[in-house]
C-alpha positions as CSV (number, residue, x, y, z in Angstrom):
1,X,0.0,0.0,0.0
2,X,3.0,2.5,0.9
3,X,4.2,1.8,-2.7
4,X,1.1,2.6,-4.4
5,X,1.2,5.9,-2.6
6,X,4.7,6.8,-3.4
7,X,4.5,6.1,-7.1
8,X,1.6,8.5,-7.4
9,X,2.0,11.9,-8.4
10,X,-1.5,13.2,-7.0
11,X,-1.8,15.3,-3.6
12,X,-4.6,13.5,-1.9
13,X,-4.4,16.7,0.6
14,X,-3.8,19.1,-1.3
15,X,-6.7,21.2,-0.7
16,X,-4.9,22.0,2.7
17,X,-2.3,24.2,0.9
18,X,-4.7,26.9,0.9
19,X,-5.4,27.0,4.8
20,X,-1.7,28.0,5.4
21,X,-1.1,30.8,2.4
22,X,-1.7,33.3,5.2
23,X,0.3,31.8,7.5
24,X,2.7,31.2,4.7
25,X,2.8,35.5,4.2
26,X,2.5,36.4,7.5
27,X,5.9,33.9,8.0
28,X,7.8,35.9,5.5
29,X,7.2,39.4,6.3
30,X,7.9,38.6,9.9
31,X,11.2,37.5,9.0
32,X,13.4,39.2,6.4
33,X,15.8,37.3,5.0
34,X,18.1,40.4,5.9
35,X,17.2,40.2,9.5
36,X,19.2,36.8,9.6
37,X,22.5,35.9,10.5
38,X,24.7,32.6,11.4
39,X,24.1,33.7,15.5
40,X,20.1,33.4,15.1
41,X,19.2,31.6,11.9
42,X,19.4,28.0,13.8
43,X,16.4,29.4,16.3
44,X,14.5,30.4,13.4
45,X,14.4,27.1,11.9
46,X,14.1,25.5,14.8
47,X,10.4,27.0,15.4
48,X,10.2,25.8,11.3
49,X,11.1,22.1,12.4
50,X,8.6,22.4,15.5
51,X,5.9,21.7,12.7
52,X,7.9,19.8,10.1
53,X,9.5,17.0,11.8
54,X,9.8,13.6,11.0
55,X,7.7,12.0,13.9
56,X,4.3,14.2,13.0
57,X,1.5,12.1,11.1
58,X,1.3,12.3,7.8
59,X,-1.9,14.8,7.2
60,X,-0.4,17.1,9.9
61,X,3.0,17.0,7.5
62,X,1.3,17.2,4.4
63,X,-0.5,20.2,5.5
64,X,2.3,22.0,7.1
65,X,4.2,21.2,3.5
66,X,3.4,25.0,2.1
67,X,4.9,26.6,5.8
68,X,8.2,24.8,5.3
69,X,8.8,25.9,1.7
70,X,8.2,29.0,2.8
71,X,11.5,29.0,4.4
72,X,13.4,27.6,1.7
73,X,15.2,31.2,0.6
74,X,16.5,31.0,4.4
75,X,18.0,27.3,3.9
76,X,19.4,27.9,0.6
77,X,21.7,30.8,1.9
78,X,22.4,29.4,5.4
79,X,22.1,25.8,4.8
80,X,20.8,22.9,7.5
81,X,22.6,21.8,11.2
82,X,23.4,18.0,11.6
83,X,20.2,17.6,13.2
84,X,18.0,19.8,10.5
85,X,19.2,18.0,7.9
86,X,18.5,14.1,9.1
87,X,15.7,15.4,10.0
88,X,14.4,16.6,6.3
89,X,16.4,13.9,5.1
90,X,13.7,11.2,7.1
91,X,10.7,13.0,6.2
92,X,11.6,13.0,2.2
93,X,12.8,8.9,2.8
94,X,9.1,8.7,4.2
95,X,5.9,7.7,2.6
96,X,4.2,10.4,4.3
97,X,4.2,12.5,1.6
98,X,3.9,11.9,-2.1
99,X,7.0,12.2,-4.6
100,X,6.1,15.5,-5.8
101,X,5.9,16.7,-2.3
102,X,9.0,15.4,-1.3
103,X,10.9,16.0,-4.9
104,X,10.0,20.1,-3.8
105,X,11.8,19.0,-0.7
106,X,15.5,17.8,-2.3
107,X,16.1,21.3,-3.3
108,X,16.2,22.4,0.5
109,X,18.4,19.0,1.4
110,X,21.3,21.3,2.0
111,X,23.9,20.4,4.7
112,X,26.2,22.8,5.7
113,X,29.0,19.3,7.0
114,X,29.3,16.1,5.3
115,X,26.6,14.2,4.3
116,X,26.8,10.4,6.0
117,X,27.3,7.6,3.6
118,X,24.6,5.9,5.3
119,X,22.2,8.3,3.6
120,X,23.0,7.8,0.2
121,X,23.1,3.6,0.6
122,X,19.5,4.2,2.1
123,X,18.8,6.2,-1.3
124,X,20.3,3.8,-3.3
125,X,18.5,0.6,-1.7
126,X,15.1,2.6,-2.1
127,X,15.3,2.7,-5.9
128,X,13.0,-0.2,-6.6
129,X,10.0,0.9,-4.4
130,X,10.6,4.8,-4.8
131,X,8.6,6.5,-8.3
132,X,11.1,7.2,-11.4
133,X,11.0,11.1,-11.0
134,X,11.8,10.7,-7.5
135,X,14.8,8.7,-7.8
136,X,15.9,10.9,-10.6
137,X,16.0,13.8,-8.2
138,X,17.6,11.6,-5.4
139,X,20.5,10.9,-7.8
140,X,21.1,14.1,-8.9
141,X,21.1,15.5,-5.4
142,X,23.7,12.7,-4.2
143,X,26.2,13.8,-7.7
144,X,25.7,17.7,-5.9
145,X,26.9,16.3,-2.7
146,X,29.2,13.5,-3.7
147,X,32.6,15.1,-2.9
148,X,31.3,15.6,0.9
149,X,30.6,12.5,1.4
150,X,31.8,10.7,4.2
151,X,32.8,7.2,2.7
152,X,35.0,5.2,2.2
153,X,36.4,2.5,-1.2
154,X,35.1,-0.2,0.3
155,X,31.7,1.3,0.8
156,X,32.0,2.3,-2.8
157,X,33.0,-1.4,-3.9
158,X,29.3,-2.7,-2.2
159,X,27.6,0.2,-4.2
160,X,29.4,0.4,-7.6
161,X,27.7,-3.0,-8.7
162,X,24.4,-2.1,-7.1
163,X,24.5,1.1,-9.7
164,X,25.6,-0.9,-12.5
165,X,22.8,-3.7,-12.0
166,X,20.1,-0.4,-12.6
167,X,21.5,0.5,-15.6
168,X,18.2,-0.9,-16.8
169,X,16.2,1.5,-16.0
170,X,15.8,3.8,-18.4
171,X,15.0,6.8,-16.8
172,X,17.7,7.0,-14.4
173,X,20.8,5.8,-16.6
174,X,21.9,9.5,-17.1
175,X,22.1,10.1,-13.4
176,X,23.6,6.5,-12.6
177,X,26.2,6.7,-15.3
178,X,27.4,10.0,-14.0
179,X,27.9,8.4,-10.5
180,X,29.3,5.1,-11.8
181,X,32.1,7.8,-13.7
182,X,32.7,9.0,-10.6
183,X,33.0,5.9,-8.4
184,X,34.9,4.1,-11.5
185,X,38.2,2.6,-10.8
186,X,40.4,0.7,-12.7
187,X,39.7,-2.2,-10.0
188,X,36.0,-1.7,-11.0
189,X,36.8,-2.0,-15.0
190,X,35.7,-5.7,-15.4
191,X,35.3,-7.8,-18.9
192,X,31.4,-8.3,-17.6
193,X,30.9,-4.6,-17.2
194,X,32.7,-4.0,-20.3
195,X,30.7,-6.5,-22.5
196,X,27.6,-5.0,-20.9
197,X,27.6,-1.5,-21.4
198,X,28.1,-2.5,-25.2
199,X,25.5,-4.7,-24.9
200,X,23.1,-1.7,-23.7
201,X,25.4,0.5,-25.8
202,X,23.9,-1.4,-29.2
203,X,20.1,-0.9,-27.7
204,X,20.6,2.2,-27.4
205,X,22.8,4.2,-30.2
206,X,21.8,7.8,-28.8
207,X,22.3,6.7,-25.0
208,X,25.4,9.3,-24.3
209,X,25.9,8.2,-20.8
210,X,26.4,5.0,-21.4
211,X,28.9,5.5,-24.4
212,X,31.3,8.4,-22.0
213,X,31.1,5.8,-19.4
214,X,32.6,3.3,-21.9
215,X,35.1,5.9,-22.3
216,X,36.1,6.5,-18.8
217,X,36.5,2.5,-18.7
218,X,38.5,2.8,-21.8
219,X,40.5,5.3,-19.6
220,X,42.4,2.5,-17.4
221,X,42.0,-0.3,-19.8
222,X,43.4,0.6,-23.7
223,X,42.5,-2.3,-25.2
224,X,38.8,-1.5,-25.1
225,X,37.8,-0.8,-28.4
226,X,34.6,1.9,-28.9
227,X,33.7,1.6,-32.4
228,X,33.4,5.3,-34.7
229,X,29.4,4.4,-35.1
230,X,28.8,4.9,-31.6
231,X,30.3,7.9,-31.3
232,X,28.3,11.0,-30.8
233,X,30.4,14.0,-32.3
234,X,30.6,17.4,-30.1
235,X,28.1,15.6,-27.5
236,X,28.4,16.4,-23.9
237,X,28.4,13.8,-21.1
238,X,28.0,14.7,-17.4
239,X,27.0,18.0,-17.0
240,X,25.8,19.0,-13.7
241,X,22.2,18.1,-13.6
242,X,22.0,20.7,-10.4
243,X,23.7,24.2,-10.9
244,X,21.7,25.7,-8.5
245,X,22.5,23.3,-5.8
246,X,25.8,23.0,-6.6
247,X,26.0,26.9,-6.2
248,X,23.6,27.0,-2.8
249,X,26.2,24.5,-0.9
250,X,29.7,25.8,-2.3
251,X,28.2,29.2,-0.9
252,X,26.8,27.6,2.1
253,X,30.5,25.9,3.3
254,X,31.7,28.9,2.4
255,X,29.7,30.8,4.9
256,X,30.1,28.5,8.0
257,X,34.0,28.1,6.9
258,X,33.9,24.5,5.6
259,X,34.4,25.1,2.3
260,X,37.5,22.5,1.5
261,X,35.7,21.0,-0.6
262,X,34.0,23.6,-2.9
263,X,34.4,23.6,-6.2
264,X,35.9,20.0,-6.6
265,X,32.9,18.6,-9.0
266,X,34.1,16.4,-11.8
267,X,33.8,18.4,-15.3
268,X,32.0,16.6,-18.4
269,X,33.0,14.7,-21.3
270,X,33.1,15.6,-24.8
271,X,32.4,12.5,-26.6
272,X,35.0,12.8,-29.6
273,X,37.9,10.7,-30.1
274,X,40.2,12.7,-28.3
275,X,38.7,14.3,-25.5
276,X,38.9,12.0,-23.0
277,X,42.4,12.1,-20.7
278,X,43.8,8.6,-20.4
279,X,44.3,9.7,-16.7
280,X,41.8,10.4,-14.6
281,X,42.3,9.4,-10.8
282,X,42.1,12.6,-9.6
283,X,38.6,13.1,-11.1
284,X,37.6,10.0,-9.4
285,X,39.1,10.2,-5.9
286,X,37.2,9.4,-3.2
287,X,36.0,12.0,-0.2
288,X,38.4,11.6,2.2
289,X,41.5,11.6,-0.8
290,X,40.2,14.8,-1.7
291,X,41.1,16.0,1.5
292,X,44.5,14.6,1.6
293,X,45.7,15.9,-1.6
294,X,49.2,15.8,-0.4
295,X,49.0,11.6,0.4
296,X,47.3,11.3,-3.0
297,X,50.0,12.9,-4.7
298,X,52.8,11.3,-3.5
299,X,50.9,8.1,-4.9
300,X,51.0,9.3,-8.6
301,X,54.1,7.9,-10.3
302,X,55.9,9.5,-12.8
303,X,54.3,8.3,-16.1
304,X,51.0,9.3,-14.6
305,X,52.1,12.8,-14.1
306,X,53.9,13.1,-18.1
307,X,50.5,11.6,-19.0
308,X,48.3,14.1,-17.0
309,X,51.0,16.8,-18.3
310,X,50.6,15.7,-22.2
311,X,46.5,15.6,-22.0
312,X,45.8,18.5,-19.5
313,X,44.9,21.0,-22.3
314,X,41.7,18.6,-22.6
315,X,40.7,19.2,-19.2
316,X,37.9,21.5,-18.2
317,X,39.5,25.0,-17.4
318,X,38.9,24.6,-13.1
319,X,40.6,21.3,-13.7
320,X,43.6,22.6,-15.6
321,X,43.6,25.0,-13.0
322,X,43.6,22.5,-10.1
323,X,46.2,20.7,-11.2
324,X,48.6,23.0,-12.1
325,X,47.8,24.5,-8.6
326,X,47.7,22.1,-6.6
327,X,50.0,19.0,-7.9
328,X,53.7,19.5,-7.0
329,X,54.9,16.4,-9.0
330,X,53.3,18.2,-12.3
331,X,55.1,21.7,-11.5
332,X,58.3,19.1,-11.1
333,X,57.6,17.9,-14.6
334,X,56.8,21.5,-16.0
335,X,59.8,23.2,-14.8
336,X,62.3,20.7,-15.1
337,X,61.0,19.3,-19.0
338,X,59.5,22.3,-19.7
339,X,56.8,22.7,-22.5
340,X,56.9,25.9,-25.2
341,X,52.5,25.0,-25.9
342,X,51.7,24.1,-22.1
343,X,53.2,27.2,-20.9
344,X,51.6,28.9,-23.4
345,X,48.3,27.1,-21.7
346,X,49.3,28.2,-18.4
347,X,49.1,31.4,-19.5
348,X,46.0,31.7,-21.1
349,X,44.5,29.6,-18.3
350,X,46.0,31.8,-15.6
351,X,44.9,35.1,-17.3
352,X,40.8,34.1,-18.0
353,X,40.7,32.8,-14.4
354,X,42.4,36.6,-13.2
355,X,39.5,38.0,-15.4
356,X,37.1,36.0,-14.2
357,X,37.0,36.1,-10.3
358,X,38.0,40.4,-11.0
359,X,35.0,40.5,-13.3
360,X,32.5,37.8,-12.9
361,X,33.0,36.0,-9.7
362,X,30.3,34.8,-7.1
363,X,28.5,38.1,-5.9
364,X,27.9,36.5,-2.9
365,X,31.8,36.2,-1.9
366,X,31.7,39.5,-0.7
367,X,35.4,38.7,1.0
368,X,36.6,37.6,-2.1
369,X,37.6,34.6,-0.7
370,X,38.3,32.7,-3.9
371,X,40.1,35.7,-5.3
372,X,42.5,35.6,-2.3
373,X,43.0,32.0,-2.7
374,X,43.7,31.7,-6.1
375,X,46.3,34.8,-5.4
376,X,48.3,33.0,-3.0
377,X,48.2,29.5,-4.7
378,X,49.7,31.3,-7.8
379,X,52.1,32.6,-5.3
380,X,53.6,29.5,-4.1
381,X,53.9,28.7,-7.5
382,X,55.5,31.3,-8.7
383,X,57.9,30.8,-5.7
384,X,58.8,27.1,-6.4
385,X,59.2,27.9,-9.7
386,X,62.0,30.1,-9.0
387,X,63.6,28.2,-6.7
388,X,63.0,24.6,-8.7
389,X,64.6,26.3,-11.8
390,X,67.7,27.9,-9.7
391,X,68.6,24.4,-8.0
392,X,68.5,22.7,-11.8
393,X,70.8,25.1,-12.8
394,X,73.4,24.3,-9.8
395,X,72.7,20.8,-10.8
């Protein structure tokens, strides 16, 4: 009976939305947005929670629906506590309201810490009972939040087949390819999956997820062959099928200081023949890598790094960026077998990224945090480029 309910679209209790309009304008011109800060915005949600909590009945949560969204311009900008969000995060896992109730609801699913892993196994082992649209939105909201995840690779390991095993569905297959290209490793590139996806591959000629996810396989095994007939010229794989939350939680860890992982969301592929980098471990890393950049490097040998060097040009500009920034074996490689085109790249790169955070960046990073960051990151480069290229000439 609970499935029936949550694989219809239609409000049985709808006609409550009405009762709390005026409720829903008194709400907002008591509080202005401006009126909020960091020191009181937990109290104010608080008294939202009070009638939006997991543990009411359904009807009393269905009609209090219309009241909550009221306060979704609050959570966007300051996000949800611990407690807030597993709190939202039960009531949208419930069946006590439909999916279009609770698919309004992802959009305010915004953490301000990690997310648990628990929380995206639970999504992932609801997909058979949950409505197609609803697992669509679920999926996309995990790719948003996948570099603050709190996981580990074994974790992954259990999942990665699950995902594969519902590349049937047709309706998700976008939003499960994009997560199987991030989880992919070349311990995950098996002969099964690889004879499968060209299986589902011949089905369907236009599918471009499944054919870029080929290609990321193709990326730690060469002798996979993709034939020319299934490849989709100038097409675009694995946008990001959430700007806006994307946006709302790099601006929300920036406000509350926990922003080390903003801004670390995989780029897409262009599906021609040369487009995608035979390297790409530091696309895929998992959470807790991304936050030890400095381990993960050290674990890049040498060919890695010449073949990350040789390919970077096909790299989406923040990932050119990153790794020229960030990865001290690649300097190494630039400055001591240095590159008349790449630095020519560097340049280019360097000066559209000046432009852009002096001309276009965030509005709401009134500090100009980024700005600052990028300065100094270009600093120590410019620094151990100095000093790199004055030992090599002693030696």
């Amino acid at each position: 009976m609970a499935n029936r309910r949550d694989n219809t679209d239609e409000d049985q209790m709808s006609d409550h939305d009405s009762i709390y309009s005026n409720d829903q304008d008194i709400q907002s011109r008591t509080v202005s947005l401006s009126d909020i800060t960091t020191d009181n915005v937990n109290d104010i949600l608080h008294e939202q929670f009070s009638r939006f909590h997991p543990s009411l009945p359904a009807a009393t949560l269905v009609h209090n629906t219309p009241y909550f969204l009221s306060s979704g311009d609050i959570i966007k900008k300051f996000g949800l506590s611990q407690i807030q969000f597993e709190a939202l995060y039960q009531i949208i896992m419930s069946n006590k309201l439909v999916p279009r109730r609770r698919i309004a609801l992802v959009s305010l699913l915004l953490p301000r810490n990690n997310v648990p892993e628990w929380c995206v196994t639970r999504i992932i082992a609801r997909i058979p009972n949950n409505s197609v649209k609803l697992n669509k939105r679920l999926l996309q909201w995990i790719i948003s939040i996948y570099d603050i995840i709190e996981s580990d690779n074994e974790q992954y390991d259990n999942l990665y087949p699950v995902l594969f095993h519902y590349l049937t569905i047709a309706g998700i297959r976008t939003e499960l390819c994009h997560l199987l290209y991030y989880m992919t490793r070349k311990n995950r590139v098996t002969k099964y999956r690889v004879k499968k996806l060209r299986e589902m591959i011949d089905k369907e000629k236009d599918n471009i997820a499944l054919i870029a996810l080929l290609m990321v396989y193709k990326s730690y095994d060469d002798s996979i062959e993709i034939s020319e007939n299934v490849r989709l010229r100038e097409a675009i794989a694995f946008e990001h099928p959430d700007p806006e939350t994307k946006n709302n939680l790099m601006n929300i860890r920036m406000l509350w200081s926990n922003n080390d992982e903003a801004g670390l969301y995989r780029p897409p592929i262009a599906l021609d023949s040369t487009s995608v980098p035979r390297n790409k471990r530091k696309r895929n890393q998992d959470p807790q890598e991304l936050k030890k950049a400095t381990i993960q490097l050290r674990n890049l040998d040498v060919q890695e790094v010449l073949r990350m060097a040789e390919h970077i040009d096909q790299f989406k500009l923040s990932e050119q960026l990153d790794r020229m920034l960030e990865n001290r074996i690649l300097q190494h490689v630039i400055v001591c077998r240095p590159d008349s085109s790449l630095i020519s790249r560097m340049g280019y790169w360097l000066d559209q990224k000046l432009l852009y955070l002096v001309r276009w960046a965030n509005p709401k990073d009134i500090g100009k945090t980024e700005f600052k960051e990028f300065l100094q990151k270009l600093i120590k480069l410019t620094q151990f480029t100095k000093v790199t290229r004055h030992t090599s000439k002693h030696i």
